[in-house]
N, C-alpha and C positions, 0 to 999 in steps of 0.2 A: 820454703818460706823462711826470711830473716826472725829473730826473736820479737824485734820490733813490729813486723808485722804480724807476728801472732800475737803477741800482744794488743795490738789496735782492731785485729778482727775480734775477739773475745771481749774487749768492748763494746765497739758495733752492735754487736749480739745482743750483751745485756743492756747496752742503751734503748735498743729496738724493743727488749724485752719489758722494759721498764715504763715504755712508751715516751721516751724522753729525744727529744730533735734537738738538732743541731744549734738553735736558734737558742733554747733553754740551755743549752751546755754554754752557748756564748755569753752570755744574760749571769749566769753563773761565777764564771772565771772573767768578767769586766772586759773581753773582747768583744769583737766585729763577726760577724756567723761566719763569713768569707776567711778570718785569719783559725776559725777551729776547722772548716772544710778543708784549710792546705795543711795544716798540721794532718788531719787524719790521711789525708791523699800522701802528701811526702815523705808520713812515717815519724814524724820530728816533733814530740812531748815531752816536754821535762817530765821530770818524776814529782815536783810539787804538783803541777798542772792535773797530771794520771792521779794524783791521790784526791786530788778536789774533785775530779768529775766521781773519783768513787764513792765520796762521802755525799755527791748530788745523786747516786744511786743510794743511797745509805749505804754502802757496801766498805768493808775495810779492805786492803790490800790485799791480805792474805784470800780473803774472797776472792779476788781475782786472780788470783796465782793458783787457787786449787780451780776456779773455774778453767784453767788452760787445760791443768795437767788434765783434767776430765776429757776436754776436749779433743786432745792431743790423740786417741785412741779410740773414744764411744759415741756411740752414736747419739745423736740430739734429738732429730727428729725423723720421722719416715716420711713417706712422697705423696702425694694427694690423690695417687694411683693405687698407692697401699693402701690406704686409709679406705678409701673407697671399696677395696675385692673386702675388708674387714669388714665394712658396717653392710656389706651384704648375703654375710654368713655369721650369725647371730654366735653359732658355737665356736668360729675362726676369733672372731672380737672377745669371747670369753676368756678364749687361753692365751689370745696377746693379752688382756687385762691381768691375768692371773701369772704370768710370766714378769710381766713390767712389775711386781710386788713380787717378786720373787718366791711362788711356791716352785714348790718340787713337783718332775715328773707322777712320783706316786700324790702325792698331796691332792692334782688335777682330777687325778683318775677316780680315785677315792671318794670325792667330793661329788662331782657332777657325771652321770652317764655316758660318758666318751669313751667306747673300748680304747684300750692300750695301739691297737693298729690306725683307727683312728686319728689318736690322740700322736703320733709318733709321726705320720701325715702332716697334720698341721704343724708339727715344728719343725720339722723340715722345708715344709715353707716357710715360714718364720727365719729360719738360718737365711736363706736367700734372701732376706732384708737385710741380713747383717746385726739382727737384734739379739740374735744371740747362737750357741754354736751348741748343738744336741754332739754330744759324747758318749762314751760307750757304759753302757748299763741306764740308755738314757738321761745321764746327769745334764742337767742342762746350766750351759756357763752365760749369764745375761752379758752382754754386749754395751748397755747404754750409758748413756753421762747421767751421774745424779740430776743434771739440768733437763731430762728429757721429757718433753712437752710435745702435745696432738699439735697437730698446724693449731693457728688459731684461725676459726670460724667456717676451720676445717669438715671433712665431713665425720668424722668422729666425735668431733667438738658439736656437731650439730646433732647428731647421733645423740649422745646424752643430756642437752639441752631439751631434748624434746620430751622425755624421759623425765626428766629432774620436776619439768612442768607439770606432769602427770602424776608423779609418784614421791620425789623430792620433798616437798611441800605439805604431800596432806598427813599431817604428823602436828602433834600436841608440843612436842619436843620437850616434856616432860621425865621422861625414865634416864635412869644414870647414863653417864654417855652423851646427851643430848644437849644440846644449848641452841638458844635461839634467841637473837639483839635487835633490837630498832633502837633505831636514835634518827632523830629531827632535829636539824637548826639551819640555819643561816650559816654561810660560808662564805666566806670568800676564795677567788683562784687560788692564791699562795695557800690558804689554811686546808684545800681539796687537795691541792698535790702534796703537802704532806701529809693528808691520809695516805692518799695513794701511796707512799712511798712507807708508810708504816705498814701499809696491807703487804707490799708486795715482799715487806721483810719476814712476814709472820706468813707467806708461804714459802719461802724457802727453809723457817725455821721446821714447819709442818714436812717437809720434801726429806731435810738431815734426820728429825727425828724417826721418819720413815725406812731412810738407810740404817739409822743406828739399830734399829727393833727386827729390822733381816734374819738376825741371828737366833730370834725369842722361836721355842717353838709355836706350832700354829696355834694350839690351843689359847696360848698368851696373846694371837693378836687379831685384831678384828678389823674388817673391811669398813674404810673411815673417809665419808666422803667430807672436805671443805668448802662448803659455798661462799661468799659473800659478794656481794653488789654494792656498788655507790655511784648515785648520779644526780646532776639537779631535775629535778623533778618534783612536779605538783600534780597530785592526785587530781583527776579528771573533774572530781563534786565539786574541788574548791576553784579548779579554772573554771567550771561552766556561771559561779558568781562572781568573778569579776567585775568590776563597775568596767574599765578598760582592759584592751588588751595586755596581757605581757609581753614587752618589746626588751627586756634583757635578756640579753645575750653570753653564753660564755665562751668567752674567746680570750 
């Protein structure tokens, strides 16, 4: 694969990522959808045009040159086949979790009731995703791109959604550590997708500072889940008084 095409696929990616289509990238840079679909097809972007779509991701360049080099080598995401033999072995999904966060073989062992034989089983499956490569004295070397992410709406992704419902939630979010935000208003398209495009920056910041704290031992760090949601939505009590129906649309 040319530079230029790694290049345009590592776009792709976080355009997909970003939830941002062709049509919005067009609308963006003052083109026709048709003249960004042959540029991305033929390979053909200038470097102003590459740096406006990055700043329509919020993204700065260099974000997108380390997004390659990651890519170049680890792995992104695993297969819906994977995902699946994991959320049906409760203890197999623990030590992909605890792997993708980087503990240690002894850290695993230590922590939760999986003998060492066990435990040495499961990531040797785990090698054969290619998520990461068990060494000798059991050191284990992770395999992923800082960008690695569950399918989305995956069965993993659904795995913990169901969970987050149940357990997530029923918390005060009071003790240190904790925060919890509502905010109400009126929005418009333009002012939603720039939330959206400041949420998605403040998980990648949450993903680096993740990488950075790797190296903290255990005792320094703690299992930190980020949630956040946004959508137009009205609570059910205030649609059921409606004088008329709501007929807006967001499109």
């Amino acid at each position: 694969m040319s530079q230029t095409e790694t290049i345009l696929q590592a776009v792709k990616g976080l355009l997909k990522q970003h939830k941002i289509n062709y049509a919005q990238v067009a609308e963006y840079l003052g083109l026709s959808e048709s003249s960004v679909k042959r540029s991305f097809s033929q390979g053909q972007i200038s470097l102003n045009r590459l740096i406006k779509v990055c700043e329509l991701m919020d993204l700065e360049l260099v974000d997108l040159l380390q997004v390659i080099q990651n890519q170049s080598t680890d792995l992104v995401h695993l297969t819906e086949q994977q995902e699946k033999l994991m959320v049906s072995d409760v203890k197999y999904l623990l030590v992909t979790v605890c792997v993708c966060n980087h503990w240690s073989f002894d850290e695993i062992h230590q922590t939760y009731q999986i003998e060492v034989a066990e435990l040495v089983k499961m990531l040797l499956r785990l090698e054969q995703t290619e998520l990461l490569e068990l060494k000798l004295n059991n050191q284990i070397k992770l395999k992923i791109s800082p960008n690695f992410h569950w399918i989305e709406n995956g069965p993993i992704q659904g795995f913990f959604e169901q969970h987050i419902q149940a357990e997530f939630w029923q918390c005060q979010f009071v003790s240190p550590g904790e925060v919890r935000l509502l905010a109400n208003g009126m929005l418009s398209k333009e002012s939603n997708e720039a939330m959206q495009k400041h949420i998605n920056r403040l998980k990648q910041q949450f993903s680096q500072l993740s990488e950075q704290d790797q190296h903290l031992k255990m005792e320094q760090r703690h299992g930190t889940t980020l949630l956040i949601g946004m959508r137009p939505w009205e609570m059910k009590l205030f649609g059921d008084l409606r004088r008329y129906q709501n007929i807006k649309h967001y499109t």
